[in-house]
KOLMARSE-354126 format. One record per residue (C-alpha): x, y, z. Coordinates in steps of 0.25 Angstrom, whole numbers. Each point is the difference from the previous one (the first is absolute). Layout:
east,north,up
X,Y,Z
...
END
This chain:
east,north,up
68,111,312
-9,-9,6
-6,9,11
-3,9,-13
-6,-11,-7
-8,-3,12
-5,13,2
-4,1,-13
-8,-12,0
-6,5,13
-4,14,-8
-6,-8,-12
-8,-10,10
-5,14,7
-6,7,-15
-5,-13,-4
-9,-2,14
-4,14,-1
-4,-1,-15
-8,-14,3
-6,6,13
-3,13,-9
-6,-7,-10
-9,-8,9
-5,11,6
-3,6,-13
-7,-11,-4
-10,-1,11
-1,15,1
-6,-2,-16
-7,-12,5
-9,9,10
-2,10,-9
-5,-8,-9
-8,-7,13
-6,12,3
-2,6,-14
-10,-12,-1
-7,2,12
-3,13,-5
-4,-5,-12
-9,-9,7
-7,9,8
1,10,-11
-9,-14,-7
-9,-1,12
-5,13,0
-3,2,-13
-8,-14,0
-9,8,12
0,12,-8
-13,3,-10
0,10,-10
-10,3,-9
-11,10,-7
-9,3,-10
-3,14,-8
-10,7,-12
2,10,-11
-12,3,-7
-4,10,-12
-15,3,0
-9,8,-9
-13,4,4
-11,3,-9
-7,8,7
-1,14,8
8,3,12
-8,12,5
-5,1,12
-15,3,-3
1,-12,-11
-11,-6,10
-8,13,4
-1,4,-14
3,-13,-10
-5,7,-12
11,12,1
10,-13,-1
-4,-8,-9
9,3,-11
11,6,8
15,-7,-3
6,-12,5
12,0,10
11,-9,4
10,-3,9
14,-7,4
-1,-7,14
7,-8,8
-11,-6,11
9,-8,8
16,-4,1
1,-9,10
12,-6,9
-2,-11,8
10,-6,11
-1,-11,9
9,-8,9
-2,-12,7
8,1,14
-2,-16,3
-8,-7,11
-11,4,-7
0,15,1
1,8,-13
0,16,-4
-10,4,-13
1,14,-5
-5,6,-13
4,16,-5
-11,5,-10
4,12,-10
-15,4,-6
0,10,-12
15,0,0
2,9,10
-1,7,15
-1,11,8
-15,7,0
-9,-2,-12
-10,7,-5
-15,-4,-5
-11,7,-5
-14,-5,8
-10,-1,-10
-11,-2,10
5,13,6
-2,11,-11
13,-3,-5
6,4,12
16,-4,-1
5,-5,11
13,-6,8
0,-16,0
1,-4,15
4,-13,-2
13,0,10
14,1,-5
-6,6,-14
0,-13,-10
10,-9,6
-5,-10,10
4,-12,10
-11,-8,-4
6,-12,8
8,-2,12
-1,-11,8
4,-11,7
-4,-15,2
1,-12,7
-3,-13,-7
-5,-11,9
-4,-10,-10
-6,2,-15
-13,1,7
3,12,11
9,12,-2
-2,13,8
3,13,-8
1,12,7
3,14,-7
-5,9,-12
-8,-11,-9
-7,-2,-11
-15,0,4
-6,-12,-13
-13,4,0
-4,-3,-13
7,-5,-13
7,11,-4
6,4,14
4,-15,3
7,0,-15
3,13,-3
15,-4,-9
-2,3,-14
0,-13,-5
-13,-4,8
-7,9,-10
-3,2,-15
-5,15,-1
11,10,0
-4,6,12
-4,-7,12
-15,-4,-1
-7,12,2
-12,-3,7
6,-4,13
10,8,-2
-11,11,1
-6,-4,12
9,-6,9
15,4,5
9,-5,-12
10,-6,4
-5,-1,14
11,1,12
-2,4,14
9,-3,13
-7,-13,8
1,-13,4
-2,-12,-9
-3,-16,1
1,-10,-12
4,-11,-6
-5,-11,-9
-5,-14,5
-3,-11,-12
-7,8,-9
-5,12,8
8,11,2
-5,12,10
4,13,3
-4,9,13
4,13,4
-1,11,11
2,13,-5
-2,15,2
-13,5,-4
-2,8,-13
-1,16,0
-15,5,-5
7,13,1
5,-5,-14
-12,-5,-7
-6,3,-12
-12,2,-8
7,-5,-13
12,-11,7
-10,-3,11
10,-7,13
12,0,-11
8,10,8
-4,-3,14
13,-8,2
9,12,-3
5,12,11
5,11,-2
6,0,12
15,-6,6
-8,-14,6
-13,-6,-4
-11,4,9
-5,-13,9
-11,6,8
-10,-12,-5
3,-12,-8
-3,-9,-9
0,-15,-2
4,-7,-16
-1,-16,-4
3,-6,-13
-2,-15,-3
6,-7,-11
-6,-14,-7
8,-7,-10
-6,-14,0
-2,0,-15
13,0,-9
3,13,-6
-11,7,8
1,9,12
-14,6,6
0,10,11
-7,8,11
4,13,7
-6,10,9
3,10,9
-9,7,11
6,11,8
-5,14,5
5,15,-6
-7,13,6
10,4,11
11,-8,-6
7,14,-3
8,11,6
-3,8,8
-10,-10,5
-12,10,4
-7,-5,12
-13,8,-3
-11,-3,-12
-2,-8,-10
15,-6,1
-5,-6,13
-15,-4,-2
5,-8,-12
8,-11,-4
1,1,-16
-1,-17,0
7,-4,-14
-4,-15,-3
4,-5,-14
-1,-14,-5
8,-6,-13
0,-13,-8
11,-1,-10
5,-12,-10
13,-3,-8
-1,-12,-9
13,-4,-10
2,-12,-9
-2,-6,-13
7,14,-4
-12,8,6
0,10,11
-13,5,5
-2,11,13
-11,5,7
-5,7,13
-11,5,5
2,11,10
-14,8,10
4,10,10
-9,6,10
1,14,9
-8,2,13
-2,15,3
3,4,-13
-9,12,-2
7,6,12
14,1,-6
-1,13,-5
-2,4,15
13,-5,6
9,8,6
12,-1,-10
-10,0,-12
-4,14,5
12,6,3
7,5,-15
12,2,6
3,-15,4
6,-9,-10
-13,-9,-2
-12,-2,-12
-10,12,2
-7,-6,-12
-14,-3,0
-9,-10,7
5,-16,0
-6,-13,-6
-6,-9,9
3,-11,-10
9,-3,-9
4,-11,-10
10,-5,-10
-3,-14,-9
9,-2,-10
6,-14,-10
10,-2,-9
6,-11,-9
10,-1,-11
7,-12,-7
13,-1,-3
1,-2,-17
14,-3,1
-4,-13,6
-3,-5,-15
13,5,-4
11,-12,3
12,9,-4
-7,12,10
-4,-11,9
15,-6,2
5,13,2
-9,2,11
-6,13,-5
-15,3,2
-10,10,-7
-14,2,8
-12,5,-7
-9,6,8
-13,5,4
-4,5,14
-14,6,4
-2,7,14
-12,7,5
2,9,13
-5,13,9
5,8,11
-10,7,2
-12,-12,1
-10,6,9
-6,15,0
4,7,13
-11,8,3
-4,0,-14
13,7,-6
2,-8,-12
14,-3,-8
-4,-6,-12
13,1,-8
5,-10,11
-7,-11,-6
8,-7,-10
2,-11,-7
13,-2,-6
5,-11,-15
15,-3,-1
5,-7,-11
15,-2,-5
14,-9,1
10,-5,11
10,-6,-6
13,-5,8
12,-1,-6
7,-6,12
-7,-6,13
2,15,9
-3,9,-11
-12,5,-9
-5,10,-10
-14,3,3
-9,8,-13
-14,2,2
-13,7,-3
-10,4,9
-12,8,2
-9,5,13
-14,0,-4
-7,10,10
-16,4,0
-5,5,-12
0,14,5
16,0,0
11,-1,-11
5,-15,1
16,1,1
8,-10,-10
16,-1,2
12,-7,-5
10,-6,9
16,-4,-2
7,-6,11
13,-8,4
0,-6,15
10,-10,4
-1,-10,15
10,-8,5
10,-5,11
14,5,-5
7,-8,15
END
């Protein structure tokens, strides 16, 4: 009996060691789970706190009250009475990502859907006949407008390298639809200039005090591209799998904000664009001339005490320009380049805008942060400034009155209504529309 009782405390020692050593071991297997649950949380944390994710995006309705022929220049007086048109768009859906990698070095990126769609477009060239022709902007209407990547040095100097934003002029350097009151993006440097601007280069900036500055190194614009009606407004796309670098072009931007509420800048660009194509012919006038664009802009944003006033003042000007109708591609109607008619040697765009926001005399409006702009914008501009060879464009003149509301319900969104009208030379019909548009703008990580 007692050897039975022995053993049998001897068995229930045996279970109960093994249950305390199998629970112990339970137990910590439990514990570095949840260890490593937590790291995984925590990394999951610190990525997210690098990661940027952001965007901004349009829908418009417009009605144009006035002809969409294409001989409603040529022959205004056939026009004059002719129906008005209009039209759904969507002129940009962007995505913007960023990461910051530490130690200074970060990754900026930014997708752009324009008129809601990609693949090849179509367009009909006005100054052309009415010629209908395939869009050659690359990859249809989807673009990597930014990709690049940085190194931070201080506040003062950072080195950008990769496909960038080239801000010459107001509307390029704040192109979101927050940063302006008409429904579409200003139109008169939006005529003349690249909008928005991107080409792949090498960038300098940063801001010291109250200065912030701005210098890039790019690839030189594509006279291959210009136009009679847009001017250099092309020259930045290719049609092609790369971006053509056989010349270059030079871009600086600098910022002042001194005085509370006000920002004044100047931006310019120089950089040379016959021969900047492919094939690059060696022979005529691609290799006696440069094509020099030279443009010079001032521009202004002033908010406070419930006001918001822009303005800018945009001149470009074209060396050779009476000899681009000669150029190799121009000539050839097989490539995918303009073979319109001759070029401006000048060009400008000035343009102002202010509104007021009436909510801010409205305390239950104001408490809830919501704002109304009224609004009035005048703008005065020509791609065609100057009489190559005594070829006039007249039509190109035009002077442009907006007039309408912004009103923000929450900070990142607004509902734009305006009015405008294009007052052209008297010769021509003038060209009234209405405008209806939603955008939104924002950080979303």
């Amino acid at each position: 009996m007692k050897a039975i009782f022995l053993t049998t405390i001897l068995a229930l020692s045996t279970l109960c060691a093994t249950a305390q050593e199998t629970s112990v071991d339970g137990t910590l297997r439990q514990a570095q789970g949840r260890q490593a649950q937590a790291t995984k949380t925590d990394q999951l944390a610190g990525f997210l706190s690098r990661l940027h994710i952001g965007g901004y995006g349009e829908v418009v309705y417009s009605r144009n009250y006035y002809s969409d022929h294409v001989s409603r220049y040529s022959q205004p007086e056939e026009h004059k009475n002719d129906p008005s048109h209009g039209r759904f768009d969507i002129p940009h859906a962007v995505i913007n990502l960023g990461y910051d990698f530490g130690k200074g070095w970060k990754l900026g990126m930014e997708i752009e859907f324009e008129h809601g769609g990609n693949g090849i477009a179509y367009e009909k060239e006005d100054e052309e006949g009415g010629e209908w022709e395939q869009e050659t902007e690359k990859g249809g209407e989807v673009e990597l407008e930014q990709f690049w990547i940085e190194k931070s040095f201080s506040q003062a100097l950072n080195i950008r390298a990769g496909h960038i934003v080239v801000p010459v002029g107001l509307n390029n350097a704040h192109h979101e639809p927050l940063n302006f009151f008409t429904v579409y993006r200003p139109e008169g440097e939006n005529t003349i200039l690249p909008s928005t601007w991107h080409q792949t280069g090498v960038s300098l900036w940063g801001r010291y005090k109250d200065f912030r500055y701005e210098v890039q190194l790019l690839a030189g614009l594509n006279a291959d591209n210009f136009t009679n009606v847009g001017w250099i407004r092309k020259g930045h796309k290719s049609p092609l799998e790369f971006e053509v670098a056989n010349k270059y072009g030079a871009a600086l931007r600098i910022d002042n904000y001194s005085v509370a509420g006000l920002r004044i800048g100047i931006s310019g660009y120089y950089g040379h664009s016959i021969g900047n194509s492919y094939p690059r012919n060696a022979n005529g006038v691609d290799a006696e001339y440069k094509g020099v664009v030279a443009i010079g802009a001032v521009d202004f944003t002033y908010k406070a005490h419930n006001w918001i006033v822009r303005g800018q003042a945009d001149y470009g000007y074209l060396s050779d320009a009476e000899e681009l109708k000669y150029v190799y591609n121009r000539l050839n109607s097989k490539s995918p380049f303009k073979h319109s008619a001759f070029v401006s040697k000048n060009a400008y765009a000035v343009g102002i805008e202010a509104g007021y926001d009436v909510f801010s005399q409205i305390s239950r409006m104001r408490d809830d942060h919501q704002k109304l702009y009224v609004f009035g914008r005048y703008e005065a501009y020509n791609p065609y400034a100057s009489k190559t060879k005594g070829t006039a464009y007249d039509y190109t003149a035009v002077k442009r009155l907006a007039v309408g509301v912004n009103y923000h319900p929450v900070s990142q969104v607004v509902v734009k209504a305006e009015y405008s009208k294009r007052f052209l030379k008297s010769m021509y019909n003038d060209e009234p529309s209405i405008n209806l548009g939603v955008a939104y703008e924002g950080w979303f990580l």
